[in-house]
ZAMARGU-4260 file (C-alpha; in steps of 0.2 Angstrom, whole numbers, plus 5000, padded with zeros to 4 digits):
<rodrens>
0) 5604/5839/5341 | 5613/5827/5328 | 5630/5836/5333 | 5625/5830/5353 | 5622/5811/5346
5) 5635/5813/5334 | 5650/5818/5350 | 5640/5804/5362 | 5642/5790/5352 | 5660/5795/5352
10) 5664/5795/5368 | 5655/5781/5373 | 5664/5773/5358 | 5680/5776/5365 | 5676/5772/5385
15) 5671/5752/5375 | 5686/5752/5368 | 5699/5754/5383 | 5691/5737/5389 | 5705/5735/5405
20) 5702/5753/5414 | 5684/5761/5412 | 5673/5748/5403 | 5673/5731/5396 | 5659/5721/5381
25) 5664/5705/5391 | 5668/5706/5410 | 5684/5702/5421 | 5688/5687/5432 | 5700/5689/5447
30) 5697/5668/5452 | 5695/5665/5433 | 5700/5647/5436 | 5681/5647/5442 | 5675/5651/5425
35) 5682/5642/5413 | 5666/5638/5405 | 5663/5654/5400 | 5680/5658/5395 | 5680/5643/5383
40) 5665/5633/5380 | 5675/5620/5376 | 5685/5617/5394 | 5682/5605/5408 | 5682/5613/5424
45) 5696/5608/5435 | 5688/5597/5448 | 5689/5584/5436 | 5706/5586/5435 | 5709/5586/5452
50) 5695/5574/5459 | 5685/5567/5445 | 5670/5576/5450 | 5660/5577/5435 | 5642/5589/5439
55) 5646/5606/5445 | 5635/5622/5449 | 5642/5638/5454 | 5639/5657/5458 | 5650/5673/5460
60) 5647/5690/5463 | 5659/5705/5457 | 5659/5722/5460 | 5674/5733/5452 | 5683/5748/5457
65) 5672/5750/5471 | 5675/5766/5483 | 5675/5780/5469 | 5666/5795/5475 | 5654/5800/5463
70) 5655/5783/5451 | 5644/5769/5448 | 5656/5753/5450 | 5653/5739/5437 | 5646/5723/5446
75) 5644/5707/5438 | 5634/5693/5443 | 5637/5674/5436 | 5627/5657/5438 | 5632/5641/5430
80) 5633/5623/5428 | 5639/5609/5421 | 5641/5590/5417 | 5654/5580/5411 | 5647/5563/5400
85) 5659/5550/5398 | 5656/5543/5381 | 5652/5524/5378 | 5661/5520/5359 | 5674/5529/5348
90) 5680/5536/5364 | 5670/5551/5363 | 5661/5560/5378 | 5650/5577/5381 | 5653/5591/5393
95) 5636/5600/5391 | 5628/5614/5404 | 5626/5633/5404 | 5627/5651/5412 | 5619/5666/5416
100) 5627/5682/5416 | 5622/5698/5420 | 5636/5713/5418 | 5632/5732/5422 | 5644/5745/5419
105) 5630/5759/5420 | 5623/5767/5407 | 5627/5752/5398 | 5621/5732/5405 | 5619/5717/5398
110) 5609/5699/5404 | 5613/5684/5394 | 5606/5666/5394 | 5616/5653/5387 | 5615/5633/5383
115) 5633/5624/5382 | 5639/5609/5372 | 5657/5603/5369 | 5663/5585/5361 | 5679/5578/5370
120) 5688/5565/5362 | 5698/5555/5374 | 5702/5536/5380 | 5700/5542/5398 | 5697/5561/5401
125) 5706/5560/5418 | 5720/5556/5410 | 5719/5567/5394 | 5707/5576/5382 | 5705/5586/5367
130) 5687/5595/5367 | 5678/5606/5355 | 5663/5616/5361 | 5650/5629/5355 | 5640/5642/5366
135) 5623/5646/5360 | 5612/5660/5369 | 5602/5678/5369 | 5608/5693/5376 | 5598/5709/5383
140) 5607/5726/5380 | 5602/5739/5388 | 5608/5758/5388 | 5600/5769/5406 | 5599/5787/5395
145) 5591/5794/5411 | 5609/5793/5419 | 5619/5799/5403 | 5625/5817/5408 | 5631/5827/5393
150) 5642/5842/5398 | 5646/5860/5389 | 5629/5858/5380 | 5619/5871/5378 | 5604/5862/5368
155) 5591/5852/5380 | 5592/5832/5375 | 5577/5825/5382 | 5582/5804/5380 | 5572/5790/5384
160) 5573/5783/5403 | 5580/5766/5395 | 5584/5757/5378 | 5587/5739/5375 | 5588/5728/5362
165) 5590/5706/5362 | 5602/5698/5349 | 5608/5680/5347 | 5626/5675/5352 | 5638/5661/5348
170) 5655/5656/5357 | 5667/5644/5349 | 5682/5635/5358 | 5698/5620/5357 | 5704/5614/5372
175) 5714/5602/5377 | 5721/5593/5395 | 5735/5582/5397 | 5740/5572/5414 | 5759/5563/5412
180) 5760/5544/5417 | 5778/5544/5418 | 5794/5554/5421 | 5800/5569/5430 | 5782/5573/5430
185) 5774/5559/5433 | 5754/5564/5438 | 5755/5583/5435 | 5746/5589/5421 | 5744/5606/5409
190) 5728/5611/5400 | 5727/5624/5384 | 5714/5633/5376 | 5709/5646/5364 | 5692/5654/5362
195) 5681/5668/5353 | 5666/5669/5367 | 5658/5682/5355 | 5659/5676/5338 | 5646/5688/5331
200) 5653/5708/5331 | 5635/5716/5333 | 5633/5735/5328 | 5619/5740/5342 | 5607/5751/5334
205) 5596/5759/5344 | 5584/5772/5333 | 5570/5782/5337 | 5562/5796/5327 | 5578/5803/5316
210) 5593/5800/5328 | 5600/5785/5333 | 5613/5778/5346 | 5624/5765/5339 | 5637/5755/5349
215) 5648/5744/5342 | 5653/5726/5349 | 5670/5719/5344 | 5676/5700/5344 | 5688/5696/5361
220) 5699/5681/5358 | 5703/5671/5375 | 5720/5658/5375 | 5721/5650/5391 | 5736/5639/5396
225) 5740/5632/5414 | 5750/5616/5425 | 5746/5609/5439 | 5762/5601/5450 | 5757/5590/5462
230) 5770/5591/5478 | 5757/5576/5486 | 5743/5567/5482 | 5730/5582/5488 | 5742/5599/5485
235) 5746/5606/5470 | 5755/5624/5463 | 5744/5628/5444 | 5755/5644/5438 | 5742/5649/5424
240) 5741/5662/5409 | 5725/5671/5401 | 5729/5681/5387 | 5714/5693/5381 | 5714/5700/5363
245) 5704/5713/5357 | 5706/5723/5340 | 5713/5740/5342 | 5716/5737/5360 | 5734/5734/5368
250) 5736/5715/5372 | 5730/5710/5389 | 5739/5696/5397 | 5736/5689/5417 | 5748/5678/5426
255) 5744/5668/5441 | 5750/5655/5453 | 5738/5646/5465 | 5743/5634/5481 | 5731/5624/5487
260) 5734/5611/5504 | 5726/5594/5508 | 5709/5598/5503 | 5710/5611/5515 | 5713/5628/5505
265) 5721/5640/5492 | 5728/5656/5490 | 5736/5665/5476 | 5740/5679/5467 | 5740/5687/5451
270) 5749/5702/5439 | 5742/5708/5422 | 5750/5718/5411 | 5738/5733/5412 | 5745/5737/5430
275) 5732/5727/5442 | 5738/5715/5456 | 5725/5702/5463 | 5725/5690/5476 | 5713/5676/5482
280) 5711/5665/5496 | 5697/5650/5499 | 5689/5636/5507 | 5686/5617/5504 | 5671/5607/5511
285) 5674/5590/5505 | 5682/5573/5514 | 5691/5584/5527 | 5670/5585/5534 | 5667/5565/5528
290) 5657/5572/5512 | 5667/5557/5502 | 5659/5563/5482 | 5657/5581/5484 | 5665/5599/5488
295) 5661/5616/5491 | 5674/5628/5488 | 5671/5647/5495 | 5683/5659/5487 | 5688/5679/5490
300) 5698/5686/5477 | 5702/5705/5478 | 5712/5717/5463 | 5721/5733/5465 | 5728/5745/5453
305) 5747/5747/5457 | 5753/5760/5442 | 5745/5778/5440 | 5728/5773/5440 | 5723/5769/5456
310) 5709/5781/5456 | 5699/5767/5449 | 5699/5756/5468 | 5699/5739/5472 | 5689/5727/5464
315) 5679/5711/5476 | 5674/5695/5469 | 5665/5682/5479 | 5663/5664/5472 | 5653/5647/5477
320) 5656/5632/5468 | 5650/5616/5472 | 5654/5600/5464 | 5650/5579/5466 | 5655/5562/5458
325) 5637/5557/5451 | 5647/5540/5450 | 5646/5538/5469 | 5628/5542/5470
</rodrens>
């Protein structure tokens, strides 16, 4: 029986670890633009950039590698918001809001709930910014035994239907936007970041008469950098870059490039280095319907595996965003 446990936690150790191909602690993004917030607590989501809008709520739905016979594709769902505080004195402002995320990469899930402050320092943060923000929550692990299937065992494991446990997180990020007022580019702008959304790296104990099942969550570190080129006053190009470090796992970096015309729509498309292409095409509802302080964007992004591991499928995302200038209110 302790020799069962003992090769279990193994290989369940071993699936966490290879984050990019069979299961990940913290989910994937294909329109990751769109979740910023949780990327970096400390960042201020680019409508602002882009139109000043400064209260946003949004929601996304993911489901990963879907059409596997015989496999239970990893979905995510996402609910968010957030406010943007200009500061009156010293220059300082508050981005505040927060998220709800649930991720299930079955046997394993988890559902967390999280508040969101960040302290910017800038003279105008249309124009440029330095932020520094904190994530504060609870998150709900949960590990499905009843679908855990052990093969080449000859003992009889009789687990319970479900365990779960609830521990406290923390996520800490800088940030920083900066729009040009002169020169070659005159109006564009770039924004960094880096982040550790999961400052706390938990051991998950989960014990019950004289065996246990233990899983192990590991830091991720999160650097985000992007530029936006204006080509007029309402279209842009944002190449963008989000690295993903996590210890004993090979460096995971995404590249992206996004067009977007007159307020109308985008689309763009993606590389990362652990062989998966995406692409992604929306919808704006703004002034081109006379709403003049608000927009609702509708995005589709899709992912695909083009090296020798395509066994894994296509991945779907679906996002909502919707965003105002409380200022014209």
């Amino acid at each position: 029986m302790k020799n069962i446990y003992k090769n279990f936690i193994l290989v369940v150790l071993v699936l966490i670890t290879m984050q990019d191909l069979f299961s990940q602690q913290l989910p994937l993004f294909t329109q990751y633009r769109e979740f910023h917030g949780f990327i970096n607590p400390a960042t201020i989501n680019s409508d602002y950039y882009v139109y000043e809008y400064d209260l946003s709520f949004g929601a996304s739905f993911r489901q990963q590698w879907s059409g596997v016979e015989n496999f239970t594709t990893p979905t995510t769902g996402f609910l968010r918001g957030e406010y943007i505080m200009r500061g009156s004195g010293y220059n300082f402002g508050l981005v505040t809001g927060g998220y709800l995320l649930h991720d299930d990469t079955d046997p394993i899930s988890h559902t967390g709930l999280y508040g969101r402050l960040g302290v910017l320092y800038a003279d105008d943060p249309y124009w440029g910014l330095f932020s520094v923000g904190l994530t504060v929550g609870a998150v709900h692990y949960r590990v499905k035994t009843s679908n855990i299937r052990l093969q080449n065992y000859t003992d009889e494991v009789v687990f319970q239907a479900q365990l779960g446990q609830v521990y406290p997180d923390v996520g800490f990020g800088i940030f920083m936007h900066k729009r040009f007022d002169s020169g070659v580019f005159k109006y564009d702008s770039f924004y960094a970041g880096f982040s550790v959304p999961q400052v706390f790296g938990l051991n998950l104990d989960y014990r019950e008469s004289d065996d246990n099942l233990s899983l192990k969550r590991t830091q991720h570190f999160f650097g985000l950098l992007g530029f936006y080129k204006y080509l007029n006053e309402d279209s842009f190009l944002e190449p963008s870059v989000w690295v993903k470090y996590v210890p004993n796992v090979p460096l995971h970096i995404d590249f992206g490039l996004r067009y977007q015309l007159s307020n109308y729509f985008w689309f763009g498309g993606g590389v990362a280095l652990n062989g998966n292409m995406h692409y992604e095409i929306g919808f704006l509802l703004g002034d081109n319907i006379g709403w003049d302080y608000s927009n609702l964007k509708i995005g589709y992004g899709f992912g695909s595996f083009y090296r020798d591991i395509q066994i894994f499928g296509p991945s779907h995302e679906i996002n909502f965003t919707y965003t105002f200038d409380t200022k014209g209110w």
